[in-house]
N, C-alpha and C positions, 0 to 999 in steps of 0.2 A: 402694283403700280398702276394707276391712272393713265388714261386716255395721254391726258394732258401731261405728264411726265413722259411721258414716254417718247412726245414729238420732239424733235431739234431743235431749237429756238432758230429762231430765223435769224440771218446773220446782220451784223450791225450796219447801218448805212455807210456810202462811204465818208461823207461830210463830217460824221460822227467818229468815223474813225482817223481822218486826220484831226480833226479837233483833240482826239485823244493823245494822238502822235506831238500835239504843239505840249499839251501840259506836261506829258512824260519829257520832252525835251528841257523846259521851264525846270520842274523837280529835278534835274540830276543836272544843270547849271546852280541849283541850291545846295545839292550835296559836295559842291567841288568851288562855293565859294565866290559861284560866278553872277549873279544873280544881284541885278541892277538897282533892285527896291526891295521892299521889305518881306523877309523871307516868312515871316509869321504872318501877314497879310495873304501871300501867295499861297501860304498851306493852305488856309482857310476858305479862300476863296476856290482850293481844288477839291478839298471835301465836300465843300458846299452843292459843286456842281458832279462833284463822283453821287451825292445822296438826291439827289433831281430825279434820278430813273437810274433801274438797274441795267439799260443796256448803256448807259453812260459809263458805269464800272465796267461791265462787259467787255465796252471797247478799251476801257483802260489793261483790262487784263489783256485781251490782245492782243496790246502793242508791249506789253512789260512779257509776254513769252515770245514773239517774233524778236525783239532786240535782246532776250538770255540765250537763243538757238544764235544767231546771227556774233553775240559776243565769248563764247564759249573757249573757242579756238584763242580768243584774244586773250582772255585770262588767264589760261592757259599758260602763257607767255608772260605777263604779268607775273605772275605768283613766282616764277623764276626769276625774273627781273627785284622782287620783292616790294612789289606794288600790289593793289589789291581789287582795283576795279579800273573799269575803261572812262574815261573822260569823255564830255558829252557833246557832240555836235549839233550845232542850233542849225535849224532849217530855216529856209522862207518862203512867201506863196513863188509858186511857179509861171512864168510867163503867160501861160494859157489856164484861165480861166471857167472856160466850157465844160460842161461834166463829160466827167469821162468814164470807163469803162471800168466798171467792180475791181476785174481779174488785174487789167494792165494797173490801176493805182495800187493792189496790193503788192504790184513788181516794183513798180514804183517806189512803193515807200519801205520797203524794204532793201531795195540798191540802195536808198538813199544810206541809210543806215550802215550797209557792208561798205559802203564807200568810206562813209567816217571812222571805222575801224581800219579800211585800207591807208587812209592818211594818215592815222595813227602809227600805226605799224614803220610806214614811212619815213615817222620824223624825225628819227634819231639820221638817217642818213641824209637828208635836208640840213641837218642842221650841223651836223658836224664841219662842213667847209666854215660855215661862220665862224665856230668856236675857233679853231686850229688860226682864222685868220687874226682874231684878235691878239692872239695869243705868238704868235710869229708872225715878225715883219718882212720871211723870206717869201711867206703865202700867198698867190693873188687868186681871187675867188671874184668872180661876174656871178650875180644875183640875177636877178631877169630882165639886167639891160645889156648892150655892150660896153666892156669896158677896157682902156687905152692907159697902159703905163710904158714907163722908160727905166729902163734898166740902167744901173752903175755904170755899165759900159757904152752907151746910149742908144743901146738895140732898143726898138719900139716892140713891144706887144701888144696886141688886142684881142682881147678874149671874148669868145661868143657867150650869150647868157648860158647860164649852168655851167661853164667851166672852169677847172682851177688848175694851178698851176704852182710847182714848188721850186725857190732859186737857188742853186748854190751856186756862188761865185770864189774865186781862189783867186790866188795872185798866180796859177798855174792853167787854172783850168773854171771854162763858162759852161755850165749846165744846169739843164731845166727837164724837173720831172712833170710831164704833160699828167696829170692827176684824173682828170675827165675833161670832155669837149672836145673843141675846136678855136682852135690859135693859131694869130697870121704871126708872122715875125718878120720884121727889118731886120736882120743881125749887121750889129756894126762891125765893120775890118779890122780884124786881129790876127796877122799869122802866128803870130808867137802863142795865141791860144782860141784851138778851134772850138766852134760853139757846137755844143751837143746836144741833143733835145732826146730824153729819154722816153719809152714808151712801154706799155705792158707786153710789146713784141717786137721789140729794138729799138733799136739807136738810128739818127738822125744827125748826121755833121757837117757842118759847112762852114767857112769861114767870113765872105761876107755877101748874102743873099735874103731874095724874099721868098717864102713859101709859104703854105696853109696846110695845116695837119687837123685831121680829124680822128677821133678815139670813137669808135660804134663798140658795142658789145662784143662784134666776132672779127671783127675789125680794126689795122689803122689805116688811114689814106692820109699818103704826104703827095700836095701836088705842088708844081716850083714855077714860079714866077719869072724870078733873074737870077742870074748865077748859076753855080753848082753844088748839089749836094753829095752825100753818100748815103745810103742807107744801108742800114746791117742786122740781119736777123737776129736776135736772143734766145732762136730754138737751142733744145738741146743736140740735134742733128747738123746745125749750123753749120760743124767742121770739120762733119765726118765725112771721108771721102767712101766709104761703101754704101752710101745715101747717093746714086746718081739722078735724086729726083732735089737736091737739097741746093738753094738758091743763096748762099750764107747773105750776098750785100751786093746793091748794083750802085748806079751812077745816073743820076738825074740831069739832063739837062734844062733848060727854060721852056716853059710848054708842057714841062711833062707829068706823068702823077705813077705811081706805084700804089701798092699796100701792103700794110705787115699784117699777117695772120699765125694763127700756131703750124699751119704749114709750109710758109717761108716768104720770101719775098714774090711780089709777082711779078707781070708783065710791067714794061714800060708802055705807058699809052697818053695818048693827047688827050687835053683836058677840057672840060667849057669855061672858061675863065669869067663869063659873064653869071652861071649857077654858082660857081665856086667862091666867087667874090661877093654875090649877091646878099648875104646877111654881113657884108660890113657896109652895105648901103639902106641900110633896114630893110631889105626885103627877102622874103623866103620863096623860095622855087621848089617847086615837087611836079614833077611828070611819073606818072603812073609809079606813084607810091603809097604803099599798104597803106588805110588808114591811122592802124595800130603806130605807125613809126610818125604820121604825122602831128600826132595827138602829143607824143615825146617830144616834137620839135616845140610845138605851141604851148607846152607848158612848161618849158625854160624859158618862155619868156609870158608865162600868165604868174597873176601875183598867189590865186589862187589855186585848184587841179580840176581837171576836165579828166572822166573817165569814161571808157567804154564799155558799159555794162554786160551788152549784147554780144558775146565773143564771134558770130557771125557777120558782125561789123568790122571787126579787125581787118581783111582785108582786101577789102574796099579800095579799090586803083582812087589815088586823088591826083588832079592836074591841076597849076593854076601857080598863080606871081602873086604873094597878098602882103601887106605889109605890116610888120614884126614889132605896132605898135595898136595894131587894131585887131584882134585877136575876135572880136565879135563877128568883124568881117568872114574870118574863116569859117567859122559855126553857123554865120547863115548861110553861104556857100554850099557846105556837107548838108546843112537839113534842107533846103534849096534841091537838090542834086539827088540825094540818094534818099531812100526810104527810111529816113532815120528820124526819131523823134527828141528832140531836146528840151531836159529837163532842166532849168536854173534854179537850183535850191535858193542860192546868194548870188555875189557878183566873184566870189571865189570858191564855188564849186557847182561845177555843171556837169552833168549825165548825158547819155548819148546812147537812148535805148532803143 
């Protein structure tokens, strides 16, 4: 072996290796059909410049074993699905311009990548409210606005973006399965049939009042406006009386807010009605809130997703009133504010590394 074999080659510029990143993106919008102009043109024109210099291929190889380690786990999944390969996510140049540093673009354009399989992964659960909605007229699904219907009975609903909502109405009985989100409700006056609002950890009845109910992961928060409610746990300890720690259902009055959990109902306590209400007047309120949960508020209502790649960014206290139509706002704020760097592939998907 030679001098000269024996050394490492020196690794590819960075310019070159996104340049590489843009063809392999280009080629596998060809193999799925996506690919805007002439797909024989565009081969041609990527051999052409794969045969210029071998660190051209170099960097082509590169980026085609960085996205086979990065999509492995996703095919995976695929192949059980009985599909065969991952679908291709087109990037764009990034807001900042400035050369930047070898190590961080190759973190860079590799989140980029885990990110479009992260979407991927995603979509079926995206997309299911849509389907269900076309498909049943009892479904109400908010997309990434808010959205205001009236019920048969003439209860108002308004659903915060990402929320959906399922109605069964009876000539005996008004109920609504809270699906995901957060819903205000006017419920119109019916004693002959109270209105119930079901949830993945009780029940909610009232007859005729306003309230807002929120679904979190480990959580529900009902808080009440006017009127009276009840609420009612759906544990299974619910009704056991040698559970003297077991809350089955209390009583709400105006002012007031509770929550359901898998360990029962909670405390009655005063609410801020000006947070609480504040996303039915477009605006979002957060006081010292992780950024990881802020990042979920802002993308029920972005067209596209914002991810935090850096998991030492997660939680990140954010404070601040921003409004629930300008989302750009937010993200200059966080890269403003904290030591965060933000990366805009497109205008529907941005990094936060």
């Amino acid at each position: 072996m030679t001098d000269r074999q024996s050394v490492a080659p020196e690794p590819v510029s960075e310019e070159l290796f996104e340049e590489a990143v843009s063809w392999h993106t280009s080629l596998r919008e060809v193999s799925f059909g996506q690919s805007s102009g002439s797909d024989g043109d565009l081969i041609a024109r990527f051999e052409a410049w794969q045969s210029q210099s071998p660190d051209n291929a170099r960097a082509f190889a590169e980026v085609e074993e960085l996205w086979g380690r990065l999509a492995l786990p996703i095919k995976r999944q695929l192949r059980q699905a009985g599909q065969t390969d991952v679908p291709p996510c087109k990037p764009a140049a990034t807001r900042q311009t400035i050369a930047k540093p070898r190590r961080l673009m190759r973190f860079v354009a590799g989140a980029a990548m885990a990110a479009c399989l992260m979407l991927f992964v995603g979509f079926e659960a995206d997309l299911y409210p849509k389907l269900v909605g076309m498909f049943d007229d009892n479904f109400i699904h908010a997309e990434h606005t808010v959205e205001t219907s009236t019920l048969p009975d003439g209860t108002v609903v308004m659903l915060n973006a990402g929320s959906s909502v399922s109605v069964d109405f009876t000539a005996n009985t008004r109920s609504v399965d809270l699906v995901r989100g957060e819903v205000w409700f006017d419920v119109a006056h019916d004693k002959q049939r109270p209105f119930i609002v079901r949830t993945k950890f009780g029940d909610v009845t009232a007859l005729g009042t306003v309230f807002n109910i929120r679904s979190d992961k480990e959580q529900v928060t009902v808080s009440l406006e006017e009127g009276k409610i009840a609420v009612k746990w759906a544990g299974e300890d619910a009704s056991d009386p040698r559970n003297p720690n077991s809350k089955p259902d209390i009583t709400l009055l105006a002012g007031e807010t509770t929550t359901l959990s898998p360990e029962g109902v909670g405390d009655r306590k005063r609410f801020d009605r000006i947070a609480t209400t504040a996303w039915r007047r477009g605006k979002m309120v957060f006081y010292q809130t992780p950024l990881s949960d802020v990042i979920d508020v802002i993308n029920s209502y972005h067209d596209g997703h914002i991810i935090v790649v850096n998991p030492k960014l997660n939680n990140l206290a954010v404070s601040g009133v921003f409004r629930t139509d300008d989302i750009n706002q937010v993200i200059d704020a966080i890269e403003g504010t904290f030591s965060v760097r933000v990366v805009r592939l497109s205008n529907y998907m941005i990094l936060l590394v």
